[in-house]
Residue, then its C-alpha position, 0 to 999 in steps of 0.5 A: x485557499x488556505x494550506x489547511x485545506x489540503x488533505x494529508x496522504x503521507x500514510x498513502x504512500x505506505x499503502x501504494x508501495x507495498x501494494x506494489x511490493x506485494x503484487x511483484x512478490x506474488x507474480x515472482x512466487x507465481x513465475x517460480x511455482x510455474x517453473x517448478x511446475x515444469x519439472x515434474x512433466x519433464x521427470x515422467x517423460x524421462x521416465x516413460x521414456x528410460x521405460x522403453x530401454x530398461x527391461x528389468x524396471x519397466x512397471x517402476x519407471x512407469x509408476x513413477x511417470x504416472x505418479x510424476x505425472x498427477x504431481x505436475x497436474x496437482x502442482x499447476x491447478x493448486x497454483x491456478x487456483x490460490x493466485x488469482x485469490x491471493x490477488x483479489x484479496x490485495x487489490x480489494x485491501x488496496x480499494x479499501x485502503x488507498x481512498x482520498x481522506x476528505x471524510x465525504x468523499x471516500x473515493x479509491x484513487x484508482x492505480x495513480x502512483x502516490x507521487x501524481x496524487x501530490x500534483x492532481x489532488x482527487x479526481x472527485x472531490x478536487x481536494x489538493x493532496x499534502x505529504x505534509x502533516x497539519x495540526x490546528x493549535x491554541x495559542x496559551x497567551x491570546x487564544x487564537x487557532x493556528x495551523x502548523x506542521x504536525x511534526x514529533x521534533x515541534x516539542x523541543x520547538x517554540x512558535x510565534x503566534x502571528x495575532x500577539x507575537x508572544x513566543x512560546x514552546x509548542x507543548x503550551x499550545x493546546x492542540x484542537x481539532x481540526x476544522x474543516x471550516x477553519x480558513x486559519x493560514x498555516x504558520x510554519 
């Protein structure tokens, strides 16, 4: 088998980690929401309590562990609320996103860490995976197709074609698209 027909999923690993910054993100902020959420429970017991002992602001101290009270109530049902959202709404982005490139499968590639995907290839297709981005290019002098590394520091670069040995800067090579069909081999 060709090199070519590996799959590129270098833009995958930008996918997976910042699925993974964000849902550590989100279940900080939620820890922390929880936390604070705490405080207001704790507030209006002091309060009810510090009632019972200050005779001159029973109904003010009361008030306040009332009203504390409602705000710790509000606090954890806003919260219960938007973080299960929150968190469906990144993991259907991450089922949209995180897919095998080889056009006729599409398959989601499930939580497999972006490192293991490089050594298995898809578990539908059994497309091998590369992080190592391929271009198919004309030679200017004989015409034949060659795969190459599709790399920006290629245009100060010059390539041998293998057919005709002609060396010439990759700028004069044409740039074609690539073929699913092509068994040309890599030339690096």
């Amino acid at each position: 088998m060709s090199a070519y027909r590996k799959a590129y999923i270098g833009h995958l690993k930008d996918v997976y980690e910042n699925y993974r910054r964000e849902v550590l993100d989100l279940q900080v902020k939620d820890g922390k929401i929880r936390t604070l959420s705490l405080l207001p429970g704790i507030l209006s017991l002091f309060a009810f309590l510090a009632a019972f002992y200050i005779a001159d602001g029973r109904i003010l101290l009361l008030i306040s562990a009332i009203v504390l009270l409602v705000a710790f109530i509000a606090i954890r049902y806003v919260q219960a609320v938007r973080f299960p959202r929150q968190m469906q709404d990144l993991q259907d982005c991450f089922r949209e996103q995180y897919v095998c490139p080889n056009p006729n499968c599409r398959h989601f590639l499930g939580q497999t860490p972006y490192r293991e995907l490089l050594f298995g290839g898809c578990p539908y297709c059994r497309r091998e995976f590369t992080d190592v981005a391929l271009a198919r290019v004309m030679c200017p002098s004989c015409h034949t197709a060659l795969i190459v590394k599709d790399d920006p520091s290629n245009i100060g670069k010059s390539l041998t074609c293998p057919a005709c040995h002609k060396r010439d800067k990759y700028t004069n090579f044409r740039i074609l698209p690539l073929d699913e069909t092509d068994d040309t081999e890599l030339d690096t």
